[in-house]
C-alpha positions as CSV (number, residue, x, y, z in Angstrom):
1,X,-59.5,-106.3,40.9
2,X,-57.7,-102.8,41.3
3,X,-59.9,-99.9,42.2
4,X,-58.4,-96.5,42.7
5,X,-59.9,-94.5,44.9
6,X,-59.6,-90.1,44.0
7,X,-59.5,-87.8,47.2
8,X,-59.0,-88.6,50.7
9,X,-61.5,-86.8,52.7
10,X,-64.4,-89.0,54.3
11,X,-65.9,-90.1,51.2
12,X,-63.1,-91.9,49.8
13,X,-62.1,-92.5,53.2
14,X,-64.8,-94.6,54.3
15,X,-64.4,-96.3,50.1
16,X,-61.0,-97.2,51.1
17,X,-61.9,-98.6,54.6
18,X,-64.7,-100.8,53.0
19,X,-61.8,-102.1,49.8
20,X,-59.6,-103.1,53.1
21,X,-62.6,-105.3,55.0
22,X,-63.3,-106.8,51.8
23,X,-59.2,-107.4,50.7
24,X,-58.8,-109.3,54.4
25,X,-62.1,-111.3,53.7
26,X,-60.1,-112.6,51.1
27,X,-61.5,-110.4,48.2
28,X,-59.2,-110.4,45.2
29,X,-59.0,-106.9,45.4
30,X,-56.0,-104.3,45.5
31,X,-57.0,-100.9,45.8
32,X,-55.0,-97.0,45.7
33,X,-55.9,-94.0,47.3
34,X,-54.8,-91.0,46.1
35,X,-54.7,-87.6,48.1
36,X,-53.3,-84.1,47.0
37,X,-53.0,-82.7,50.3
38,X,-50.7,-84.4,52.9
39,X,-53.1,-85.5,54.9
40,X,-56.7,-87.2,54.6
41,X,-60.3,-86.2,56.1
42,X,-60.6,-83.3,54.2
43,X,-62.3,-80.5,55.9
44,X,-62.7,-83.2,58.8
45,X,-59.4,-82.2,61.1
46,X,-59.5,-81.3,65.2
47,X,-56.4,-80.5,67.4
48,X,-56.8,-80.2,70.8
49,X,-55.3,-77.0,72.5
50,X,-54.3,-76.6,76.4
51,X,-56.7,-79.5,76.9
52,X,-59.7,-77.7,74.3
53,X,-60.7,-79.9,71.9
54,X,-60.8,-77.2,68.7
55,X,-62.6,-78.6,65.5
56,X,-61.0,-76.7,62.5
57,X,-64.3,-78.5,59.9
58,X,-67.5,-80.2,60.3
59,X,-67.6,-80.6,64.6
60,X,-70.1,-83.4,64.7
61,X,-72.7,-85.2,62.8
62,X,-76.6,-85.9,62.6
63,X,-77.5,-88.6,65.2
64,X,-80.4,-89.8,63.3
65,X,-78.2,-90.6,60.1
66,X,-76.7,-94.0,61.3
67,X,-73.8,-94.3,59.0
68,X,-71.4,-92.3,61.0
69,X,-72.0,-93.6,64.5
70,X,-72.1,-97.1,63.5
71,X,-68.5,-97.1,61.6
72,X,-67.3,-94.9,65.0
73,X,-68.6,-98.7,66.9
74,X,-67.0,-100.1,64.0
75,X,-64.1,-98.7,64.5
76,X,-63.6,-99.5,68.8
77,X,-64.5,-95.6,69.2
78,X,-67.7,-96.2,70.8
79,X,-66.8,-95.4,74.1
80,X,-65.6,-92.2,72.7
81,X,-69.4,-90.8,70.8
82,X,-69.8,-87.6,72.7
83,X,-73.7,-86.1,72.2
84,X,-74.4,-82.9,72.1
85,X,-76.2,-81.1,75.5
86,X,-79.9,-81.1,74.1
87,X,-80.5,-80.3,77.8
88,X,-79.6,-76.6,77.0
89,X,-80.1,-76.3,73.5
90,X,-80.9,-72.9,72.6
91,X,-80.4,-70.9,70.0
92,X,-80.8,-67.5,69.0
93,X,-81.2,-65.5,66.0
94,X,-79.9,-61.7,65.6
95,X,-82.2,-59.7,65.2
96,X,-81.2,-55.7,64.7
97,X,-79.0,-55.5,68.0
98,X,-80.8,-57.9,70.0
99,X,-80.6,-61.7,70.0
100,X,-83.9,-63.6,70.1
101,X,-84.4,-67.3,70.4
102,X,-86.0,-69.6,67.9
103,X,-89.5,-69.9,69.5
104,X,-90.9,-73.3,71.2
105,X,-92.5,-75.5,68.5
106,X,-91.0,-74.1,65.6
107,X,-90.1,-77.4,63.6
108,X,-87.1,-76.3,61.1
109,X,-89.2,-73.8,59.3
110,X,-92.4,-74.5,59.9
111,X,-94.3,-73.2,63.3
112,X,-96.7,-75.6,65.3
113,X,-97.3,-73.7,68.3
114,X,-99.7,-70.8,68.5
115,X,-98.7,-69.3,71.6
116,X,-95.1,-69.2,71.7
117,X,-95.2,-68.2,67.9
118,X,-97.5,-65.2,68.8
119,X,-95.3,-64.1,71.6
120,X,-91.7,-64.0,70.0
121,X,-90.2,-61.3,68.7
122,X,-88.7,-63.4,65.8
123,X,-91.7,-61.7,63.7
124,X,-93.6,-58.4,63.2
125,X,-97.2,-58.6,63.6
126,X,-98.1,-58.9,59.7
127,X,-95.8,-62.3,59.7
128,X,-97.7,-63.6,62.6
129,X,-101.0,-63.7,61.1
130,X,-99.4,-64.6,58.0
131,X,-98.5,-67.8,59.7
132,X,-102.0,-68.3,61.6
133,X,-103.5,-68.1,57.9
134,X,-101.0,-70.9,56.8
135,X,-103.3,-73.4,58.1
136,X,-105.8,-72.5,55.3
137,X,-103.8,-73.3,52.4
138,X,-105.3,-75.6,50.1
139,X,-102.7,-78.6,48.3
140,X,-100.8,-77.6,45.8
141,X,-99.8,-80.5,43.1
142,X,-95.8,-80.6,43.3
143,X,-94.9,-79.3,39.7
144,X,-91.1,-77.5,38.7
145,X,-88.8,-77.1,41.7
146,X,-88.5,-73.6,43.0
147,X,-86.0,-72.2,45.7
148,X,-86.7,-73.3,49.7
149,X,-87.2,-69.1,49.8
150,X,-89.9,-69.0,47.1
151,X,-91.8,-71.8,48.7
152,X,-90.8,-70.5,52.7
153,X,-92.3,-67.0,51.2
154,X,-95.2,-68.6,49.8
155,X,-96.7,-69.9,52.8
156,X,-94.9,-67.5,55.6
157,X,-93.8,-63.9,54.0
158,X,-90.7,-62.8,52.9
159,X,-89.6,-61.8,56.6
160,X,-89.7,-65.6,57.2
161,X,-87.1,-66.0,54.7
162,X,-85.1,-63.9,56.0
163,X,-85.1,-64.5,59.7
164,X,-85.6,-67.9,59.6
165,X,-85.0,-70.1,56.5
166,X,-82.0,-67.8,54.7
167,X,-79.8,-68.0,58.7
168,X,-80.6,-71.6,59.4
169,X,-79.7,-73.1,55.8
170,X,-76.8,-70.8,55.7
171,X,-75.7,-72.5,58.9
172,X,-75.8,-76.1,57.3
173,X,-74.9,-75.1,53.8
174,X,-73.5,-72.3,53.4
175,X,-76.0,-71.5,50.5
176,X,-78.5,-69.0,49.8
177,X,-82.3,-70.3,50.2
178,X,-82.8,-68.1,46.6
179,X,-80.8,-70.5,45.1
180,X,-80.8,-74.0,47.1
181,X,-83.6,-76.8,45.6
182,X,-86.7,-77.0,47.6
183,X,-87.4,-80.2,46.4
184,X,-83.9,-81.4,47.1
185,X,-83.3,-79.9,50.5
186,X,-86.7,-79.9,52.0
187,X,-88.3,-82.9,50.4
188,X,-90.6,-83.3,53.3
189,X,-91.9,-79.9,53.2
190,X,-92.6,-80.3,49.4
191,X,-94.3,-82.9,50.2
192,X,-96.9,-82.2,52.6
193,X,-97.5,-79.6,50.6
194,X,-99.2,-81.3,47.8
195,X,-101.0,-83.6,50.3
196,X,-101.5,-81.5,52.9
197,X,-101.4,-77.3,51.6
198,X,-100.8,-76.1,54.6
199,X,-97.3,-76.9,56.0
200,X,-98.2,-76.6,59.4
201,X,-100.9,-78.5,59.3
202,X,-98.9,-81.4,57.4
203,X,-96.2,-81.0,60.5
204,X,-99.2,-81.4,62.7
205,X,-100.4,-84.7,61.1
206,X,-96.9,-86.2,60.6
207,X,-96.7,-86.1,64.5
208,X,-99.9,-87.2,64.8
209,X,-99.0,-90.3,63.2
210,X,-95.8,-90.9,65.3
211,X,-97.6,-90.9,68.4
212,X,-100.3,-93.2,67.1
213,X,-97.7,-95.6,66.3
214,X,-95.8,-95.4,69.1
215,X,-99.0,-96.1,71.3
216,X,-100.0,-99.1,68.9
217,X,-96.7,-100.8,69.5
218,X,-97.6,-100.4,73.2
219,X,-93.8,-99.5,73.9
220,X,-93.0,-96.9,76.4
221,X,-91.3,-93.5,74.3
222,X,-88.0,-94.5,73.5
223,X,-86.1,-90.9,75.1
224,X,-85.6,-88.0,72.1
225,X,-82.2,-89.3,70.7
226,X,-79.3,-85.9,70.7
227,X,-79.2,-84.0,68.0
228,X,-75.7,-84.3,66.9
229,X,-73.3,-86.5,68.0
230,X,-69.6,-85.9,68.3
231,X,-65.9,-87.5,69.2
232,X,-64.7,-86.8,72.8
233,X,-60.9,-86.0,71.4
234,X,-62.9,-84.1,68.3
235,X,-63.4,-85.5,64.5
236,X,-59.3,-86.3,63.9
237,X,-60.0,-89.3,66.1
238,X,-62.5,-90.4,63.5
239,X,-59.9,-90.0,60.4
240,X,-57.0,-91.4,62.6
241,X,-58.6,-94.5,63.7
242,X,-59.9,-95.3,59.5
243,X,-56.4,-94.0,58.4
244,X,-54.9,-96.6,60.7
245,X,-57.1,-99.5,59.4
246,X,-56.0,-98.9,55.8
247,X,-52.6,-100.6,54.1
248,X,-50.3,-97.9,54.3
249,X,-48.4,-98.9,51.1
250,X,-51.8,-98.3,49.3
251,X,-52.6,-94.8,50.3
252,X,-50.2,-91.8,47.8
253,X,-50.6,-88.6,49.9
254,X,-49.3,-85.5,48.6
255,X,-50.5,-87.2,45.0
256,X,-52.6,-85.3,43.3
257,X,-54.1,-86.8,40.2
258,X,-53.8,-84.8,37.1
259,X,-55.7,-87.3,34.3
260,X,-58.1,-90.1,34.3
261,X,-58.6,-92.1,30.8
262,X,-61.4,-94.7,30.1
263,X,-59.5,-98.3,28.8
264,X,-60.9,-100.8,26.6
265,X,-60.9,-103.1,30.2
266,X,-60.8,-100.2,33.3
267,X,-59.0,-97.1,33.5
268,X,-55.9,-95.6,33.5
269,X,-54.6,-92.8,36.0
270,X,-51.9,-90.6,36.1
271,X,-50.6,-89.1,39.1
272,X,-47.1,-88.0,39.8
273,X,-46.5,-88.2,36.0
274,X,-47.0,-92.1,35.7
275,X,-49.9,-93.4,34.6
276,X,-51.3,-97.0,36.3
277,X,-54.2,-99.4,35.3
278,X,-57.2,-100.0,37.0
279,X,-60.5,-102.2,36.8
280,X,-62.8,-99.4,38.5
281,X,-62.4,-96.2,39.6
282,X,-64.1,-94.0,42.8
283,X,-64.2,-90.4,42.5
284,X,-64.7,-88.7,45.7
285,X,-63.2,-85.3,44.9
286,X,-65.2,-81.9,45.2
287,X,-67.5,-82.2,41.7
288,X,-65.5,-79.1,39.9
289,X,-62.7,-81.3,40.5
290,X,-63.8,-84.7,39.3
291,X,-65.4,-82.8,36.1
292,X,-61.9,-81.2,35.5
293,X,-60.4,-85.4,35.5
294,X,-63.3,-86.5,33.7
295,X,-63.2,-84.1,30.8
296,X,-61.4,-86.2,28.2
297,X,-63.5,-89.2,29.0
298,X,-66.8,-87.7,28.8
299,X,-67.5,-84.1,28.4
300,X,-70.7,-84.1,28.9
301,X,-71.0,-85.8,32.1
302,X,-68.4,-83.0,33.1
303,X,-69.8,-80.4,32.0
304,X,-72.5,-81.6,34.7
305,X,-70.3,-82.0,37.6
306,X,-68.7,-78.1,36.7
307,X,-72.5,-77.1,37.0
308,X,-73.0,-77.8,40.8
309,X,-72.1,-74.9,42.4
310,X,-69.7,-74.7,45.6
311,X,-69.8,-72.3,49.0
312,X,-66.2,-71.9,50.8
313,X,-66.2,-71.0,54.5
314,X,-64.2,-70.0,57.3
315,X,-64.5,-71.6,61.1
316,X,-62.7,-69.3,63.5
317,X,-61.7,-70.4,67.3
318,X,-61.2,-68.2,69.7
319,X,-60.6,-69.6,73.7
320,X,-61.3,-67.0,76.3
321,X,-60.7,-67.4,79.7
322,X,-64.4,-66.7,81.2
323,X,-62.9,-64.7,84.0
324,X,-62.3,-62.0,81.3
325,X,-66.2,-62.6,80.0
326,X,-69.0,-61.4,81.4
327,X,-72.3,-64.3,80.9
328,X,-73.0,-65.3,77.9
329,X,-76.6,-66.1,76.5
330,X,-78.0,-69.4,77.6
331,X,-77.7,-71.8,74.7
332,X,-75.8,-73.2,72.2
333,X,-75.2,-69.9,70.0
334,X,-76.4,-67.7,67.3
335,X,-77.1,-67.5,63.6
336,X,-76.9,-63.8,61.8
337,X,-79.3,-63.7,59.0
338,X,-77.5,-61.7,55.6
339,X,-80.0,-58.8,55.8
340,X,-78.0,-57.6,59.2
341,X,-74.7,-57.0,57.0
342,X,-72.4,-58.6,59.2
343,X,-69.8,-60.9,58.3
344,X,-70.2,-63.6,60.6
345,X,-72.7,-66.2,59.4
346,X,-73.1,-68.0,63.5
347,X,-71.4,-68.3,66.6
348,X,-71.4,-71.4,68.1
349,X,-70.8,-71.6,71.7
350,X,-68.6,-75.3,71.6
351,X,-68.1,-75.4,75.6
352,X,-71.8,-75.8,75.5
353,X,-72.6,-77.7,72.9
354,X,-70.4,-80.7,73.9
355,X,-69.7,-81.1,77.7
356,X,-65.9,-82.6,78.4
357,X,-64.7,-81.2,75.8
358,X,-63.3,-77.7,77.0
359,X,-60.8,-77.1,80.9
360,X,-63.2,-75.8,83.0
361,X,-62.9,-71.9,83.4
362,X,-62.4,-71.8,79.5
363,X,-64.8,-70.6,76.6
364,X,-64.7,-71.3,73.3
365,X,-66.6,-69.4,70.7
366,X,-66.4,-70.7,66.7
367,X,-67.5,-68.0,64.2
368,X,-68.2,-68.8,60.9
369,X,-67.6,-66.3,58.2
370,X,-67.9,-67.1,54.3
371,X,-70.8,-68.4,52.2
372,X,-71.9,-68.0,48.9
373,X,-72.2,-64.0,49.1
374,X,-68.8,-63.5,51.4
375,X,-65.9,-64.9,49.3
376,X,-63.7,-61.6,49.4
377,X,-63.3,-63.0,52.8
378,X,-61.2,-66.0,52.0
379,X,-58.3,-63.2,51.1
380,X,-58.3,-61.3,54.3
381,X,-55.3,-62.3,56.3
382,X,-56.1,-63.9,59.8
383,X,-55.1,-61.3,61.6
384,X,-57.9,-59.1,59.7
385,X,-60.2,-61.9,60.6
386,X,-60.3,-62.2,63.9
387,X,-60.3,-58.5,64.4
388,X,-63.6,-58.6,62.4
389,X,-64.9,-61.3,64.6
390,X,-63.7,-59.8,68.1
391,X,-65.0,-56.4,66.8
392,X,-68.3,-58.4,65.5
393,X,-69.2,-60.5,69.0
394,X,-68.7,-57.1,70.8
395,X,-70.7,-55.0,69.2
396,X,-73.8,-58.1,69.1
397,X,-73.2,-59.5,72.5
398,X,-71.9,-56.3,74.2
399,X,-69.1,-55.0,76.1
400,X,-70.1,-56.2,79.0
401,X,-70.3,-59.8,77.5
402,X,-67.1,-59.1,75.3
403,X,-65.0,-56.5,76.2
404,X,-63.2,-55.1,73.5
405,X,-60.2,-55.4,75.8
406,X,-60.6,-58.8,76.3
407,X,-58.1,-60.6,74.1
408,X,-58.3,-64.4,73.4
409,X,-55.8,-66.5,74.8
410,X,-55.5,-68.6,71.1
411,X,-57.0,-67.9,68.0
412,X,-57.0,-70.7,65.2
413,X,-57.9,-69.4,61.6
414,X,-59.1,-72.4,59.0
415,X,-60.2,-71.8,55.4
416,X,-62.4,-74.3,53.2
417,X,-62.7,-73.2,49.4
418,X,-65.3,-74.8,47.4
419,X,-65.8,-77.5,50.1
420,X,-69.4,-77.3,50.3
421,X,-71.6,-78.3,47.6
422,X,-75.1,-76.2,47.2
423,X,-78.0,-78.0,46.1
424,X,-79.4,-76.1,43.5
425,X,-82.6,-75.1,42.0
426,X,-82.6,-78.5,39.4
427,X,-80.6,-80.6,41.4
428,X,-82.3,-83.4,41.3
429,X,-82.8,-83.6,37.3
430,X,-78.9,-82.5,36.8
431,X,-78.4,-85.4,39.4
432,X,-80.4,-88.1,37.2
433,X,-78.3,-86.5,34.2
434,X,-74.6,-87.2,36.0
435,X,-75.6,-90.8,36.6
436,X,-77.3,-91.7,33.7
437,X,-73.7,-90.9,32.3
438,X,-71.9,-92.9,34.9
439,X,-74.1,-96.2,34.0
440,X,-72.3,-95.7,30.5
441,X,-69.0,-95.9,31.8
442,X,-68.1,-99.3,33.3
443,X,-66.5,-99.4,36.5
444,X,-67.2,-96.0,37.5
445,X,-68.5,-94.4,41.3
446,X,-69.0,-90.8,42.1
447,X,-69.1,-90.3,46.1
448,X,-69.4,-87.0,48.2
449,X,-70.9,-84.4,49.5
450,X,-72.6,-82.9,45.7
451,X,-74.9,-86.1,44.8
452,X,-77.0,-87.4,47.3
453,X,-76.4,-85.7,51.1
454,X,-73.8,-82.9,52.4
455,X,-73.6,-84.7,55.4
456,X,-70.8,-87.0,57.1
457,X,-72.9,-89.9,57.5
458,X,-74.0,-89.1,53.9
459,X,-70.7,-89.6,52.9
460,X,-69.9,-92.5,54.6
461,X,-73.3,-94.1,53.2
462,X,-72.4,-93.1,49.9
463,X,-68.5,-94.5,49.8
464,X,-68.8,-97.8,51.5
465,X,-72.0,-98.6,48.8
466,X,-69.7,-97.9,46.0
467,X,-67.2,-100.0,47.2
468,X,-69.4,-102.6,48.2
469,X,-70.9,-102.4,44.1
470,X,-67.4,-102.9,42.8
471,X,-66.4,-105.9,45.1
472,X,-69.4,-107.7,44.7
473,X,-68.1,-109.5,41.8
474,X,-64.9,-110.4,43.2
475,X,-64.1,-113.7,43.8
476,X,-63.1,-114.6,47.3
477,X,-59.6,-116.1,47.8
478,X,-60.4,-119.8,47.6
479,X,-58.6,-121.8,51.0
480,X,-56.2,-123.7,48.6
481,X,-54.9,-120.2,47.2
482,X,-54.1,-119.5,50.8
């Protein structure tokens, strides 16, 4: 069996990786992965800089999504799983001028602690006892899907949207909770909702229920697992150590694919104006670009994939030496909701957030910029950039934090257009729709970030499944052949 395998970043990586364990089991299997850029990983790409580990994509992954860390184990990198300090997570949303920390007990969006919920200045007054009157909502039977802000407003006010739900959703999606799919992104929410009403009172209960379970086992608490996990040499260890598991003679960088054609028996693909046969085929491209290939095959099913909308971005680094900083706020970093009007979307402090991974006397700060309403941005040059972001961090930390004289000893610029898919209102149903299409076409796998998880381990999940569907049915090597 031939597979091709379409993109290169950890998708089709992780597709690849599983065609190669399968091909030295003894699989009949030949596979070809082709990339456009001249490297893989995608937006997944680290350098390290006078010892500072900088992370020019995605710096780490969710712990609680196995797929990532186990293919790291996989892999012999398990010595090298960094987790981020949990021990001083903080963070901090801007607020006017003034930075003020998520309160204790908020869980994502939803608040579970009277006290500290009554005492932050996260809210005025009028949200407060909106949120203390939460508790009486009555279930609501889960009908059409709405937008995370229509059902955030619903139970918390509008200034809960935009302090809390729009900054934080922005931070893992670059989306705008208007337009992302409640039902889709916060499936939980949705529903305790119709069991439950109240949100917070739902929260409440699903705890409950952990900790009634954990006493019945009669275990001790297993310790609260980190949040994110990351490499100690940054995320290009993770694309190195697949890249160097795969057959070089089967991966075409700098190969961009330009037309896919169902066959009465598989598929034909050109790339590099040739066109080759195979028996199945895995996209893992961004959607636009797979419905762009899959046009002449099936223009309805692309006409799908065009629909899911994409968010670019921009990560800038800056490394400071902390003699010319003053302290900065305890924590991890800050989020900057889009009702402030600033360009920045968060600052992340990464000599915090992962220990090891910085020289000592050095500071990092990672700004993001972009995001659904902030594309003009992607045109700026660099320099323009990090003037904005300098200029930015100054005026919300202050000069005494960042001096506007203060310049940073490197400064690494990275842009990611249409990299990040956005969950829309309807996902779900356009979702069915795409695959119900790809169950007509025989030996066809979508994988990525725009069907079923943004996430790296939902990636991973999602291309070593489709690679394990299309081997399944290949013969293994019997011991005469070999």
């Amino acid at each position: 069996m031939r597979i091709a395998i379409v993109g290169g970043g950890i998708a089709g990586l992780a597709a690849a990786y599983e065609l190669e364990l399968a091909r030295k089991a003894g699989s009949l299997v030949e596979y070809t992965l082709f990339e456009s850029r001249d490297r893989l990983g995608g937006s997944m790409a680290s350098e390290i800089v006078n010892g500072a580990v900088l992370e020019r994509g995605p710096d780490s992954f969710l712990t609680e999504k196995p797929a990532a860390a186990e293919l790291c184990r996989e892999l012999g990198l398990g010595a090298e799983l960094t987790p981020s300090n949990d021990a001083d997570r903080k963070t901090y949303i801007l607020v006017g001028k003034r930075l003020v920390p998520l309160p204790d007990g908020l869980m994502f969006l939803v608040p579970t602690k009277l006290i500290p919920t009554a005492l932050t200045r996260l809210f005025s007054i009028p949200t407060k006892i909106r949120m203390g009157l939460e508790l009486l909502h009555p279930p609501r039977p889960s009908g059409q899907d709405e937008s995370v802000a229509a059902l955030v407003e619903r139970h918390f006010g509008a200034e809960a949207v935009d302090r809390l739900a729009d900054p934080l959703l922005s931070g893992i999606y670059g989306g705008d909770s208007t337009q992302l799919s409640a039902r889709t992104v916060l499936p939980r929410l949705v529903e305790m909702e119709t069991e439950y009403g109240s949100l917070t009172r739902g929260m409440l209960a699903a705890h409950s229920k952990m900790r009634a379970r954990a006493k019945a086992s009669g275990k001790a608490p297993a310790a609260p697992r980190p949040i994110f996990t990351s490499l100690r040499g940054g995320m290009q260890q993770f694309v190195d150590a697949l890249t160097e598991r795969l057959d070089p003679a089967s991966v075409r960088l700098s190969t961009p694919v330009s037309g896919l054609d169902k066959t009465r028996d598989g598929w034909s693909v050109t790339a590099g104006g040739t066109a080759e046969r195979y028996d199945a085929l895995i996209v893992a491209s961004p959607a636009w670009a797979a419905g762009v290939l899959l046009e002449r095959v099936d223009p309805a099913l692309a006409e799908e994939l065009s629909g899911i909308p994409y968010s670019s971005s921009i990560t800038i680094n800056l490394v400071y030496d902390e003699s010319q900083l003053g302290r900065l706020p305890d924590g991890f970093g800050f989020l900057v909701p889009a009702v402030e009007g600033r360009s920045m979307l968060a600052c992340t402090f990464v000599h915090r957030k992962f220990l090891g991974r910085t020289p000592p006397g050095k500071a990092v700060l990672r700004a993001f910029l972009g995001g659904m309403n902030n594309e003009a941005l992607l045109t700026e040059p660099d320099a323009v950039l990090v003037a904005t972001v300098r200029k930015e961090l100054n005026s919300i930390l202050g000069e005494k934090v960042i001096p506007a004289a203060a310049e940073p000893e490197y400064a690494q610029v990275s842009r990611w257009r249409r990299a990040m898919a956005q969950y829309a209102v309807g996902h779900q149903d356009r979702k069915d729709r795409i695959f119900a299409r790809v169950a007509e076409l025989p030996g066809l796998r979508l994988v990525g970030n725009a069907y079923d998880g943004i996430g790296i381990p939902d990636c991973i999940r999602l291309g070593r499944q489709a690679a394990k569907d299309l081997t399944a049915s290949s013969s293994p090597v019997s011991a005469s052949a070999s």
